[in-house]
N, C-alpha and C positions, 0 to 999 in steps of 0.2 A: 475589938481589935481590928476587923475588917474594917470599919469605919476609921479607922486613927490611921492606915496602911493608906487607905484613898487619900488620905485628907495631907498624908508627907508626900503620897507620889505624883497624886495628880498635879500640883504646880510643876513639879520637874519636865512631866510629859509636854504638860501646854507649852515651854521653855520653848522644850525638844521639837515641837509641831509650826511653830512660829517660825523657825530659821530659814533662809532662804535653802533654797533648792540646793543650792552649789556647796551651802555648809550642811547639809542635812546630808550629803553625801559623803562628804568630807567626815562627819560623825560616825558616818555606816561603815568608813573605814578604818576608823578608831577601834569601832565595834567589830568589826571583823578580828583583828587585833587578839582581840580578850575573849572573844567566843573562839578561833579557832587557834591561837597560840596559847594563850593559857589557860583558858578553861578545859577547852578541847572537847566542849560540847557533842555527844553521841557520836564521836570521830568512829567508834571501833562499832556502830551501828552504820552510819554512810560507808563505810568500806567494806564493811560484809557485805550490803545491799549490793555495791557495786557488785562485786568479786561473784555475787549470784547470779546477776542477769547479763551481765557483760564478761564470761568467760575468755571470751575470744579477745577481748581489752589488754595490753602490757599493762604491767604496775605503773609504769609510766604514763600511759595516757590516761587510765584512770585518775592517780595524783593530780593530772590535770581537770580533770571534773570536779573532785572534791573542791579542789579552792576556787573554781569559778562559783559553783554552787554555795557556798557558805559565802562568798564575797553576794548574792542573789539571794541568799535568805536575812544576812544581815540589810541587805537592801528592802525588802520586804519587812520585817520589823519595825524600821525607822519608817517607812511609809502608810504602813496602819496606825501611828503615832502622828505621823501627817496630816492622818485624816480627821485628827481632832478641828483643825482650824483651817483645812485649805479647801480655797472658795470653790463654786461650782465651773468658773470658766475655766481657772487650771486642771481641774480634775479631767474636765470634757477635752481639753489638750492634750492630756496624759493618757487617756484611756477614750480609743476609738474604735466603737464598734464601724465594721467594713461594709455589713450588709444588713444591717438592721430590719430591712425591708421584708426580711425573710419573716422574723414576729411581726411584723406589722401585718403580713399576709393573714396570717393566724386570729391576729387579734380581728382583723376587718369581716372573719368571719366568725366572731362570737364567740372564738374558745378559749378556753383558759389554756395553759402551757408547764407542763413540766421542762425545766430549762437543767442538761447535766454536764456537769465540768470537773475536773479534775486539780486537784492539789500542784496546778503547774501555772509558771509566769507570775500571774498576779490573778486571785480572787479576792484581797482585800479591796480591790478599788471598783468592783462590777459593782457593786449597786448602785453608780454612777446611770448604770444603762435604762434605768428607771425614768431616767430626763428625756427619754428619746421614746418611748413607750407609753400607755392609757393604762394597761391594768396595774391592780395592785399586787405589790412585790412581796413574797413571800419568801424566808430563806431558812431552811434549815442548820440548826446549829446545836453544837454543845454547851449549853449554860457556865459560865464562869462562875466559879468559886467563890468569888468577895463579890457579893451582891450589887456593890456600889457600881464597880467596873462593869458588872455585866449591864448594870441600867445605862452607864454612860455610852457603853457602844450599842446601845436599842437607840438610845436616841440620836447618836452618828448617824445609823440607818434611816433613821422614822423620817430624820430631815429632808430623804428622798424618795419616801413612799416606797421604803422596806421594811419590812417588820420582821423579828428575827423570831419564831419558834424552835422549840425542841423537835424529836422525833416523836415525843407522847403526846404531844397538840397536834403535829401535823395533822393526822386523819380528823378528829374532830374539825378542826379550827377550817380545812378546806370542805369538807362534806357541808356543813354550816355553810360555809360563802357559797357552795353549790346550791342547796338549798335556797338560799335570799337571791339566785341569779347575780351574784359578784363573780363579776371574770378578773381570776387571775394568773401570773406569771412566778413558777415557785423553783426557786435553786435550790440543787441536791447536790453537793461536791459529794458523788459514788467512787470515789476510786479509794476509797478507805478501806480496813477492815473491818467485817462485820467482827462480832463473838462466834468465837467457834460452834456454840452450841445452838446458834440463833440460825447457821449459815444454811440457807437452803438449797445453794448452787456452788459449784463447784465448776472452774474451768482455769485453764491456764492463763499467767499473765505474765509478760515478759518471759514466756519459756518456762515459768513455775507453777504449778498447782493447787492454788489457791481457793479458799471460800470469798467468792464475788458477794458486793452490799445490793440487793436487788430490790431495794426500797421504792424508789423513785419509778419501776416500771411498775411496781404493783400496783400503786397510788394512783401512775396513770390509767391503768386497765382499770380501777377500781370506780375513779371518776371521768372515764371517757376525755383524757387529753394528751393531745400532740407531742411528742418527747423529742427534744431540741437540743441539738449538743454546742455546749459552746467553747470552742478552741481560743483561748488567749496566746499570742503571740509579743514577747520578748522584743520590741522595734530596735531600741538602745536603752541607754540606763535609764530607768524613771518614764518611760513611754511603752504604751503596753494596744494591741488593736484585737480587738473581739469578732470574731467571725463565725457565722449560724448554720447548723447545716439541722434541715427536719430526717430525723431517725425515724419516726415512726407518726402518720396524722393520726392513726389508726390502730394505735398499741396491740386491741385486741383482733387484730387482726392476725397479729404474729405468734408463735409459739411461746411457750412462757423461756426466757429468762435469755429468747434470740434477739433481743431490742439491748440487754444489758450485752450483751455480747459484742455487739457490732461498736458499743457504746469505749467498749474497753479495750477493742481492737485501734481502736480511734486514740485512746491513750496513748495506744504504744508507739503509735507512729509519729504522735506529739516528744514523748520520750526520743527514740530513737534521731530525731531532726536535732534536738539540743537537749542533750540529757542533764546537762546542769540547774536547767529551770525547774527539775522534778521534785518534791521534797522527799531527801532520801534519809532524812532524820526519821521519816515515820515507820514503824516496824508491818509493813507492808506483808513479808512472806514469813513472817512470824508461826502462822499454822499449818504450813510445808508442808511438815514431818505427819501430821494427822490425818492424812487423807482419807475419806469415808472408803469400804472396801469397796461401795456401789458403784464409785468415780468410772464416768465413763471418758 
């Protein structure tokens, strides 16, 4: 079954990837259309989210976020469909890291990188940032369902010296390239939720009381590397610029879960600059109401 689903969808995608730019847009707002007029995709989840962190927001200017935002995720879907067929010089047009110089400092001193970003702008088209960088690219991800598809976007990635892992390879798979002296560069989008019962931290975000993912600091305390956030920036439609800042050279330097912290203090002020870019489909403060009694 999964095989016979790839094998009707995939032609449609390649169709969809192939169009120029000005119809691929023109598509997104078709698609906008039927995600947010008639399906009404997770509407009554985006306006909770809102109405949670943006108390002080009218109904009114909220409204105005949700339909930027869905007109930005529908943008984002047709662009990771994009990615099937569009060449490396568009990409490198499209998505411009600003200071790159900042990893290259990193790398010129022989260390691998934990690199963390968050669920805003565009993370489909960063592993573009591989063409500007020596190590190899590591990125954590959640495995798709229909085999086919999850092999066809390993190999999207592979073509730039990403490789896509889970979070139960992570440790193995980098400990091993520690081991063989492979220096690499591995992306953690942390601004998810963890499992409730997995959450080890606890701090507020956007003003809510949340179980923070503090994976990515562990891993770098774990294997001694640099934790590096990286801020995507929204330019105009379909243009996106990546900017580096080092969190931490020195992880274990820091108190445990004061690197994720600053990490996601750093979200918010990405949020708070244009909150439309933020995916607020995802159920973010879902675990609210459970706060451990220890929360300090």
């Amino acid at each position: 079954m999964q095989l016979l689903v790839y094998i009707l969808v995939y032609p449609i995608l390649w169709i969809i990837s192939i169009l120029p730019m000005r119809l691929l847009y023109f598509f997104s707002d078709v698609v906008f259309i039927l995600v947010f007029h008639i399906i009404g995709y997770r509407k009554k989840t985006v306006r909770y989210n809102l109405d949670l962190v943006f108390p002080d927001k009218t109904s009114q200017e909220k409204e105005i976020i949700v339909k930027k935002f869905y007109h930005h995720l529908c943008d984002i879907i047709l662009e990771s469909v994009k990615s099937l067929s569009i060449s490396e010089a568009e990409l490198k047009k499209r998505f411009k890291p600003t200071n790159i110089e900042e990893i290259q400092k990193l790398e010129s001193d022989g260390k691998s990188i934990v690199l963390v970003l968050a669920h805003y702008a565009s993370w489909e088209w960063i592993f573009i940032l591989q063409r500007y960088v020596s190590h190899r690219g590591y990125a954590i991800y959640k495995r798709l369902e229909n085999k086919y598809f999850d092999a066809l976007v390993k190999r999207i990635r592979a073509k730039y010296n990403t490789y896509l892992i889970t979070n139960k390879e992570a440790v193995p798979t980098l400990v091993k390239a520690k081991h063989n002296k492979e220096l690499t560069i591995n992306g953690f989008i942390s601004d998810q939720t963890p499992k409730h019962h997995k959450a080890y931290h606890w701090n507020e975000f956007m003003g809510i009381k949340v179980p923070i993912h503090t994976g990515a600091e562990a891993l770098a305390k774990r294997l001694d590397m640099p934790i590096v956030f990286c801020k995507v920036k929204k330019v105009k439609r379909g243009f996106y610029e990546a900017s580096f800042q080092t969190l931490a050279e020195n992880p274990n330097d820091y108190e445990d879960f004061k690197v994720t912290d600053i990490f996601m203090k750093l979200v918010e002020e990405q949020i708070h600059e244009a909150p439309e870019y933020y995916l607020w489909t995802h159920k973010r403060w879902k675990h609210k109401d459970r706060v451990p009694e220890n929360f300090q």
